[in-house]
C-alpha positions as CSV (number, residue, x, y, z in Angstrom):
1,X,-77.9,-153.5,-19.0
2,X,-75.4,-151.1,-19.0
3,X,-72.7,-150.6,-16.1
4,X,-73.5,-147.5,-14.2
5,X,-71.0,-145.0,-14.0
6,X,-69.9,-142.4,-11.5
7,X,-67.2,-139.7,-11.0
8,X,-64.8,-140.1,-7.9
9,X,-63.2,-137.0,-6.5
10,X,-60.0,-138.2,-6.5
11,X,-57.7,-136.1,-4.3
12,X,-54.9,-138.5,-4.2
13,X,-55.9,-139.2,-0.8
14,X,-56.8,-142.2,1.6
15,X,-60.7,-141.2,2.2
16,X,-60.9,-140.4,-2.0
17,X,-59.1,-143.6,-2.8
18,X,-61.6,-145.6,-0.5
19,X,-64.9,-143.8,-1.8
20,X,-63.3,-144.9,-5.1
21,X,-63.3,-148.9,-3.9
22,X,-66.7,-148.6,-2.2
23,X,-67.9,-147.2,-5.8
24,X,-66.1,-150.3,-7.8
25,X,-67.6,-152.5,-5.3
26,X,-71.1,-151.4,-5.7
27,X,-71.0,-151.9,-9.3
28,X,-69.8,-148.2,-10.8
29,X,-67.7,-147.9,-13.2
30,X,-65.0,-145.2,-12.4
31,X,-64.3,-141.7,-13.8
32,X,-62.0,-140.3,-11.2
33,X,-61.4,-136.6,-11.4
34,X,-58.1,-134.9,-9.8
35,X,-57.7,-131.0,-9.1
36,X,-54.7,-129.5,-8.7
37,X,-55.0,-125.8,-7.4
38,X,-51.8,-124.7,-5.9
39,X,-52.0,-127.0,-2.5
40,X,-48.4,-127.7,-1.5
41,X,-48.2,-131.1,-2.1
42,X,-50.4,-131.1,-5.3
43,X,-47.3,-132.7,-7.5
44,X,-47.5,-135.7,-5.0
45,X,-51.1,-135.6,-4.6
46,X,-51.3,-135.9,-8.5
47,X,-48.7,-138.7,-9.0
48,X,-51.1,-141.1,-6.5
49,X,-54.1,-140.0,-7.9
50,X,-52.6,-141.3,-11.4
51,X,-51.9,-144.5,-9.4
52,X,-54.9,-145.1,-8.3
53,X,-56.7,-144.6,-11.7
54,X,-54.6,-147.6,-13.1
55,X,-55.2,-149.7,-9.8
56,X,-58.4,-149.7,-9.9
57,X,-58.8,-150.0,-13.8
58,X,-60.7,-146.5,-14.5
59,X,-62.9,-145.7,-17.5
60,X,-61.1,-142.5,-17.3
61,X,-58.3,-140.3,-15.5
62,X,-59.5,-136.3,-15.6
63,X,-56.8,-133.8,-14.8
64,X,-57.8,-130.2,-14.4
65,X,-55.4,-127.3,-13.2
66,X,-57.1,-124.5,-11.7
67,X,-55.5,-121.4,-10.0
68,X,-58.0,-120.0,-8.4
69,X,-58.1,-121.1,-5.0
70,X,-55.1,-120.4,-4.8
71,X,-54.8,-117.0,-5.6
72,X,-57.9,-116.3,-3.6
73,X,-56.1,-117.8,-0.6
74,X,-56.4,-117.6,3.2
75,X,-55.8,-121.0,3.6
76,X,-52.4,-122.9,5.0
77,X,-52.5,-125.5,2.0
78,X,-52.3,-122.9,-0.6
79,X,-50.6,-119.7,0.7
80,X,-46.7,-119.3,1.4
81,X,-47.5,-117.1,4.1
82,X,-49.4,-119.2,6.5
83,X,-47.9,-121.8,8.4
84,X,-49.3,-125.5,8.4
85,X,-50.4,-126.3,12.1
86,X,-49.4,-128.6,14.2
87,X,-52.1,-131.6,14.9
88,X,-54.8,-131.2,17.2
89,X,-57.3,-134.2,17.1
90,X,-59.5,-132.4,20.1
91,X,-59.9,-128.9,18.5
92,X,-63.3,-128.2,17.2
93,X,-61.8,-124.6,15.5
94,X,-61.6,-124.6,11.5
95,X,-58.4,-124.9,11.1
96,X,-56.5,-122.7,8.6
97,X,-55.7,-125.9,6.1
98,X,-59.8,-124.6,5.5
99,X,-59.8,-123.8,2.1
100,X,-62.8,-121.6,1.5
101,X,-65.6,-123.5,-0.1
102,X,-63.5,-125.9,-1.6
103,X,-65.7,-128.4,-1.7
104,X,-68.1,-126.5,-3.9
105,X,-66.0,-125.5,-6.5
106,X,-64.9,-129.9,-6.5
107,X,-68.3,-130.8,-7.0
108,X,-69.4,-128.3,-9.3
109,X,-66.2,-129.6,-11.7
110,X,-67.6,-132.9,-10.8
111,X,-71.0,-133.0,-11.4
112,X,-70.0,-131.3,-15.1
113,X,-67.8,-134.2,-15.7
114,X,-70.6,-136.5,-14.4
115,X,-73.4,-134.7,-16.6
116,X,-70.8,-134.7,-19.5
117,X,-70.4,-138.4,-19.3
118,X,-74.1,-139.8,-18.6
119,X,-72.7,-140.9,-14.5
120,X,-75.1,-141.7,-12.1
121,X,-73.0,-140.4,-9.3
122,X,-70.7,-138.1,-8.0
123,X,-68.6,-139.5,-4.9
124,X,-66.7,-137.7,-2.1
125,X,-64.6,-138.7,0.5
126,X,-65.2,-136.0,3.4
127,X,-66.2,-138.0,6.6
128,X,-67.1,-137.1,10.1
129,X,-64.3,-135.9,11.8
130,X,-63.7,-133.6,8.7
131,X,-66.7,-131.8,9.6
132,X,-66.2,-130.9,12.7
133,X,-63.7,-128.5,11.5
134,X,-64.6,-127.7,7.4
135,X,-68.2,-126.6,7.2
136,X,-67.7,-127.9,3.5
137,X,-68.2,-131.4,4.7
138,X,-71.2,-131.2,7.2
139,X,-73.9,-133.4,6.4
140,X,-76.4,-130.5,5.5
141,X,-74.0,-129.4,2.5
142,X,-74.0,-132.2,0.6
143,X,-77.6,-132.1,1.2
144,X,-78.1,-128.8,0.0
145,X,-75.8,-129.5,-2.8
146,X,-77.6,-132.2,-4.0
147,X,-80.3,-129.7,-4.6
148,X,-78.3,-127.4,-6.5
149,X,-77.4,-130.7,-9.3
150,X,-81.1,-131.7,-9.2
151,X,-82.0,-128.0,-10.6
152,X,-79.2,-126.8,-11.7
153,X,-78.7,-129.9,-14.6
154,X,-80.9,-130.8,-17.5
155,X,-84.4,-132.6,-16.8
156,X,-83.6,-136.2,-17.9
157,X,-80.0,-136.0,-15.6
158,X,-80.1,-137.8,-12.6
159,X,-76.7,-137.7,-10.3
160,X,-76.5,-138.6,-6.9
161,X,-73.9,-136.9,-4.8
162,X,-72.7,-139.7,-3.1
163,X,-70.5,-138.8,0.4
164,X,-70.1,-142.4,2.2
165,X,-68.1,-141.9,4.8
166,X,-70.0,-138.9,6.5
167,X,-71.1,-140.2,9.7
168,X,-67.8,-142.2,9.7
169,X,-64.6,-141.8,11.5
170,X,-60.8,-142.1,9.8
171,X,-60.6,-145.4,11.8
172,X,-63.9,-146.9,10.3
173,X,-62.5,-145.9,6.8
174,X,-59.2,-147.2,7.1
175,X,-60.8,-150.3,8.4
176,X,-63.0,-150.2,4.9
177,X,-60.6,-150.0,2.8
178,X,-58.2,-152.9,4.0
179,X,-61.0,-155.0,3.6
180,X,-61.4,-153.4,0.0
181,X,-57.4,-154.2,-0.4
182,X,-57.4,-150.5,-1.2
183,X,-53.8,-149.7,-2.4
184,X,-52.7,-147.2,0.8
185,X,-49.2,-147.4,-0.6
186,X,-50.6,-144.5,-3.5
187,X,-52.1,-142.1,-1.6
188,X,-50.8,-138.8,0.3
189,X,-52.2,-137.5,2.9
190,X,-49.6,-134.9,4.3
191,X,-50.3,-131.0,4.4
192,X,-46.9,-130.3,4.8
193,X,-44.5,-132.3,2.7
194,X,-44.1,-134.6,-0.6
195,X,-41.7,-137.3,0.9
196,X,-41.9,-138.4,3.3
197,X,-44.8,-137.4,5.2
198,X,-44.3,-135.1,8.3
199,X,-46.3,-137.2,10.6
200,X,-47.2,-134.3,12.6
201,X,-50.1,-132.0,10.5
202,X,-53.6,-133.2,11.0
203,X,-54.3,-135.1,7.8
204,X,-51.2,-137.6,8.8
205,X,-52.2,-137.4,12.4
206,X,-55.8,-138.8,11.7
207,X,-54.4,-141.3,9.1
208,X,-51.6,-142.6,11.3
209,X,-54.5,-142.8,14.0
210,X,-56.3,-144.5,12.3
211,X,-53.8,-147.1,11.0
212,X,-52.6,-147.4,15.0
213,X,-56.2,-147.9,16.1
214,X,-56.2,-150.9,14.0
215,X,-53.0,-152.3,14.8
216,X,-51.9,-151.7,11.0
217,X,-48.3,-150.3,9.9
218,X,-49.5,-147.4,7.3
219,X,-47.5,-148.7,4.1
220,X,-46.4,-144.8,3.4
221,X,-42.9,-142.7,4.4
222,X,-43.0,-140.9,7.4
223,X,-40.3,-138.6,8.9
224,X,-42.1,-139.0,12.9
225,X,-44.7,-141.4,13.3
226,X,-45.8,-140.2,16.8
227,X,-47.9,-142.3,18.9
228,X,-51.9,-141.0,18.3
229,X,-53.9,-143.8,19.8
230,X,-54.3,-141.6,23.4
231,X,-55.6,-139.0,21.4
């Protein structure tokens, strides 16, 4: 019997990189896809994504360059004009690193790649405390998603949309992934910056969280590593 396959969104990130592990260890073998679309650190986001193809021995490294999102905008990771915020681990407003419907257009690329290449699945890395602020990565979109592959592919495709980490926090994924020995030294997680890190957007406030809330040194380069287990 064949090895099943699936496609990995492959952002470049932590969460992506550990969706990709879970995957391998469930038997899949891995297509990972990577987007660039004019986020700020997209040349940084790429170089780890290429990492982790080759660490974790992919069938195949997709590349696709889309503009886009970014010239649709109104979002803090693609336009100039709008500031990155500061963390806040307590707000429940979407943030402006929202990138409208991102997650849409991802799996829609995905799910053509999958269909293309006879996957089973499609995997995603969004998990809980992502959807408290991107409506992108509620449960009930992946849901509904899942409905749009089931119709909108041909009869004999069957792909399973495949978001593992849903009901899970940063700190449960983290925790995943070390016991995955999930290379954390390739992946990027900042809003702000290439290298190193800023330490203080959200994306390296829940990683470094969730590194602290293990009593783990995150292997990346940081220019603050503030304190986050009060938060």
């Amino acid at each position: 019997m064949s090895e099943q396959r699936a496609v990995i969104l492959a952002s470049g990130g932590m969460d992506s990189a550990t969706a990709a592990a879970v995957a391998q260890d469930a038997g899949y073998e891995l297509y990972m896809l990577h987007t660039s679309y004019g986020q700020q650190t997209e040349s940084k986001e790429y170089e780890c994504a290429q990492a982790q193809a080759e660490a974790f021995d992919a069938a195949d490294f997709l590349h696709l360059t889309t503009d886009h999102l970014s010239k649709i905008g109104a979002s803090s990771l693609t336009d100039d004009e709008m500031d990155v915020e500061e963390a806040n681990l307590e707000s429940d407003e979407i943030p402006s690193s929202y990138v409208p419907f991102r997650n849409a257009n991802l799996l829609s690329m995905a799910t053509s790649y999958a269909e293309a290449n006879d996957c089973e699945a499609v995997f995603i890395g969004a998990h809980s405390e992502d959807f408290s602020g991107y409506p992108d990565c509620r449960p009930e979109f992946f849901e509904a998603f899942q409905q749009v592959v089931d119709v909108g592919t041909k009869p004999e495709t069957e792909i399973s949309v495949e978001a593992p980490f849903v009901e899970l926090s940063k700190t449960d994924i983290a925790e995943r992934g070390l016991e995955l020995d999930v290379p954390y030294e390739h992946t990027w997680s900042c809003y702000r910056e290439e290298v190193p890190a800023c330490g203080t957007c959200d994306a390296c406030a829940f990683r470094l969280q969730a590194f602290q809330n293990l009593g783990e040194r995150d292997p990346i380069e940081y220019a603050e590593r503030p304190d986050y287990t009060e938060s």
